[in-house]
C-alpha positions as CSV (number, residue, x, y, z in Angstrom):
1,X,5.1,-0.6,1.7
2,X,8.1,-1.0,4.2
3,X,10.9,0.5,4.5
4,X,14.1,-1.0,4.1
5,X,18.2,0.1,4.8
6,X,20.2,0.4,2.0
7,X,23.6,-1.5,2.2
8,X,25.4,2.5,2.4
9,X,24.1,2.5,5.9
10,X,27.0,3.5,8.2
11,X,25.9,1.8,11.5
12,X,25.0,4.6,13.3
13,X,22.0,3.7,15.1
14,X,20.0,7.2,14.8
15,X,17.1,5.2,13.4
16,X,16.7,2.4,15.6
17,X,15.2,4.6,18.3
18,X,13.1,6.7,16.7
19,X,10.5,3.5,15.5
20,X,7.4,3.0,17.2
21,X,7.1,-0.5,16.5
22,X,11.2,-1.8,17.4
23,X,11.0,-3.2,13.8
24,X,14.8,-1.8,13.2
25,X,17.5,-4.1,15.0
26,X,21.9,-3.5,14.9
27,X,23.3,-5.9,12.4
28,X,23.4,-9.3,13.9
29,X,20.7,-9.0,16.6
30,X,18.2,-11.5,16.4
31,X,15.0,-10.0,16.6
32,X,11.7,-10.7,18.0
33,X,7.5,-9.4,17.4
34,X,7.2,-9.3,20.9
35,X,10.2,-6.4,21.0
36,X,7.9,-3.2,21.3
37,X,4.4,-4.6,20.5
38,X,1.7,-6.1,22.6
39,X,2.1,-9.9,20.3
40,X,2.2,-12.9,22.6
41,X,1.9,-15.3,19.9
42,X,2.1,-14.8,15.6
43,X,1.2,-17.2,12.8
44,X,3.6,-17.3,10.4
45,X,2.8,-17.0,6.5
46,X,3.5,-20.6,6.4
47,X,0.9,-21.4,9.4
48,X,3.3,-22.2,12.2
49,X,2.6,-20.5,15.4
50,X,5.9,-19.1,17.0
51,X,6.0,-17.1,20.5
52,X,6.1,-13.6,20.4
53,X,9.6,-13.6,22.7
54,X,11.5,-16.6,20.3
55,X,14.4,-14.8,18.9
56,X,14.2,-14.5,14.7
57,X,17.2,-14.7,12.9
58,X,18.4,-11.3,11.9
59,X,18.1,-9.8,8.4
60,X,21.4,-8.3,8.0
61,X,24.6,-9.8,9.3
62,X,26.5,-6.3,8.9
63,X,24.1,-3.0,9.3
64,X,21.1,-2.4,10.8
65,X,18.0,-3.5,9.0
66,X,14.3,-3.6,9.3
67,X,11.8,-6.2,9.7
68,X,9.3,-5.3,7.2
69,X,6.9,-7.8,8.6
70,X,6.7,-4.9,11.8
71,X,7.2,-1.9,9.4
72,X,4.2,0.3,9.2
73,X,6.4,3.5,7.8
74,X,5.3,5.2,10.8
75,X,1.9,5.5,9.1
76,X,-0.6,6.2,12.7
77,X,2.1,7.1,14.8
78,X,3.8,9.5,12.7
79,X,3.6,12.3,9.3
80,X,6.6,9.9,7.9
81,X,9.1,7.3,8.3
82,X,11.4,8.1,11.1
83,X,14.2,6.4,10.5
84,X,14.4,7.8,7.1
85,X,14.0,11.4,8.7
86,X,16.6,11.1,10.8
87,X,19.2,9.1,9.0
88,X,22.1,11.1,7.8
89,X,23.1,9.3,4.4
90,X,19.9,8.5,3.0
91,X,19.9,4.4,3.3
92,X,16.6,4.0,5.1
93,X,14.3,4.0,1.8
94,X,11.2,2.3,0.0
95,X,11.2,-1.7,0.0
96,X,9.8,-2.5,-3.9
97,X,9.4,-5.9,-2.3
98,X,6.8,-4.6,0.3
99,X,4.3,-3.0,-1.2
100,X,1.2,-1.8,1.4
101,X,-1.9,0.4,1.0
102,X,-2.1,3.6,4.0
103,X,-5.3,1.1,5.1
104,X,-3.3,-2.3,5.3
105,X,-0.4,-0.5,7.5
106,X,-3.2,0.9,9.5
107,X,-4.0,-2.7,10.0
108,X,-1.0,-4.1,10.9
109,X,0.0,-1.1,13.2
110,X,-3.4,-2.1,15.5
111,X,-2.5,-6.0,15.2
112,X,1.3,-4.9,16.7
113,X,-0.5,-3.4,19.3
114,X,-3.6,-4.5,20.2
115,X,-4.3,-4.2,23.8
116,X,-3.1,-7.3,25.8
């Protein structure tokens, strides 16, 4: 699964750095896959091709949030999810949306960043 921030997030930013795969962005930022991966290009779940360096329109207008689509919870880099480690009021939890086996965030943490 990904994680996700809760809307008790107080802005801090503690938990943006701490990700290995620049999947958390400040409230408002567009966001891009290119942003801390190796991905030139991505196919989108409805088969259009964007460029890895097109801005995405952000999540969360007002706290910091997290692309689950670049979410591996840490899984290959890490023991557990960073941001949730390091957050200081508990927002950064489980996405029930975004369910993932261990193996299928192994996957998407090498398609992130495959070698270019």
């Amino acid at each position: 699964m990904a994680i996700m921030i809760t809307d008790e997030c107080i802005n801090c930013g503690a938990c943006e750095p701490e990700c290995p795969n620049n999947a958390i962005y400040e409230g408002g930022a567009q966001w891009r896959w290119a942003d801390g991966t190796s991905l030139k290009e991505v196919t989108t779940g409805d088969g259009a091709t964007v460029s890895g360096t097109a801005p995405q329109t952000p999540v969360s207008d007002e706290y910091y949030y997290i692309v689950s689509d670049k979410c591996t919870e840490c899984v290959g880099f890490h023991e557990e999810p960073q941001c949730a480690a390091v957050c200081p009021v508990d927002c950064c939890v489980d996405d029930p949306d975004m369910r993932e086996t261990r193996e299928r965030l192994l996957e998407k943490k090498e398609w992130l960043h495959i070698a270019a």
